[in-house]
C-alpha positions as CSV (number, residue, x, y, z in Angstrom):
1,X,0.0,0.0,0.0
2,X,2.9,2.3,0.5
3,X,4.2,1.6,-2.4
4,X,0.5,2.6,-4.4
5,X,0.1,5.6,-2.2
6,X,4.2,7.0,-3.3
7,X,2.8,6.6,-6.6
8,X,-0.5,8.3,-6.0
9,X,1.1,11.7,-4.4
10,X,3.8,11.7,-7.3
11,X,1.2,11.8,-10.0
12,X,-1.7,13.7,-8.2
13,X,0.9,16.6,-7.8
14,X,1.8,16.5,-11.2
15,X,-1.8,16.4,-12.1
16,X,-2.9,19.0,-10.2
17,X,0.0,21.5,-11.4
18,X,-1.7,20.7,-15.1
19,X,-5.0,20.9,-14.0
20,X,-5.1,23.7,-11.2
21,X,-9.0,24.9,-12.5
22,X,-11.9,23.5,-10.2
23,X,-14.0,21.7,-13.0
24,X,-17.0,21.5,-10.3
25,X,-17.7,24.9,-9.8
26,X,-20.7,24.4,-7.7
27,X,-20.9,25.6,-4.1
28,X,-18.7,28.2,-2.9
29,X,-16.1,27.4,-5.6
30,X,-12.6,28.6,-4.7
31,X,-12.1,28.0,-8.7
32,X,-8.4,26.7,-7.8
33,X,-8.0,23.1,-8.1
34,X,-5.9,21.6,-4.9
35,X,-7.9,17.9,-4.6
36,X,-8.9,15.9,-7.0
37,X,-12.2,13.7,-6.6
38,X,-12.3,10.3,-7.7
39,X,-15.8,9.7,-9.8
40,X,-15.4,6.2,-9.5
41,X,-14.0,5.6,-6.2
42,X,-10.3,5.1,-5.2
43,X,-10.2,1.0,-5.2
44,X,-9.1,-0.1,-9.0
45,X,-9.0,3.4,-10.1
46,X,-7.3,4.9,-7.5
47,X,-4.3,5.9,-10.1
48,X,-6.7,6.1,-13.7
49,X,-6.7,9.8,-14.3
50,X,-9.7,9.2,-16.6
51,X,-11.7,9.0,-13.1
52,X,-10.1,11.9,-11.9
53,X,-11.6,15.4,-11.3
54,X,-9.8,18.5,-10.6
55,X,-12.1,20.1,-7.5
56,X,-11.3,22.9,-4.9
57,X,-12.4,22.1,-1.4
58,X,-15.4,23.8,-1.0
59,X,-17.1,21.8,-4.3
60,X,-15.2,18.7,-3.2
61,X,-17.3,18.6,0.3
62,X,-20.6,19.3,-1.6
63,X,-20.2,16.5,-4.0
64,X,-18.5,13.8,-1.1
65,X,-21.8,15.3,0.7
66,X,-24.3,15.1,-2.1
67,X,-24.2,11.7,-4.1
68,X,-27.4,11.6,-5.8
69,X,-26.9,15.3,-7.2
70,X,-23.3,14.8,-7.6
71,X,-24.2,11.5,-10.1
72,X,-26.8,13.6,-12.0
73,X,-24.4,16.4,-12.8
74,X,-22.0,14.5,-14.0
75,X,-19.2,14.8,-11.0
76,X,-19.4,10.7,-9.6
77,X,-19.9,7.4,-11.6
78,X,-21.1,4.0,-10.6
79,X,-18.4,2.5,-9.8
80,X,-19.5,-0.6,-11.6
């Protein structure tokens, strides 16, 4: 697990410094990107940057706090 989560910070900083716009923009949006929510979870995507959204805090709470909305808009996917 150490080993995935080395891997993980690497690659979300790098992410992040190319994607530093909050593609949420939703509630109380900071409009800089500094987390990144995973729309299908972490478990086998945890590193597939296709899952990944660029998110600022604020929007990132909302969605983690509003699943239903969050699926309809387009922000989280089934993670089937």
């Amino acid at each position: 697990m150490a080993k995935l989560n080395a891997a993980y910070s690497k690659q979300r900083r790098q992410y992040l410094s190319n994607h530093n716009i909050c593609h949420a923009k939703i509630h109380k949006c900071s409009l800089r990107a500094t987390e990144i929510h995973h729309k299908k979870g972490r478990g086998e995507y945890h590193l597939d940057e296709s899952t990944w959204l660029p998110v600022c805090r604020s929007c990132h709470m909302w969605i983690e706090i509003h699943p239903e909305e969050s699926y309809e808009l387009g922000l989280s996917e089934t993670r089937h």
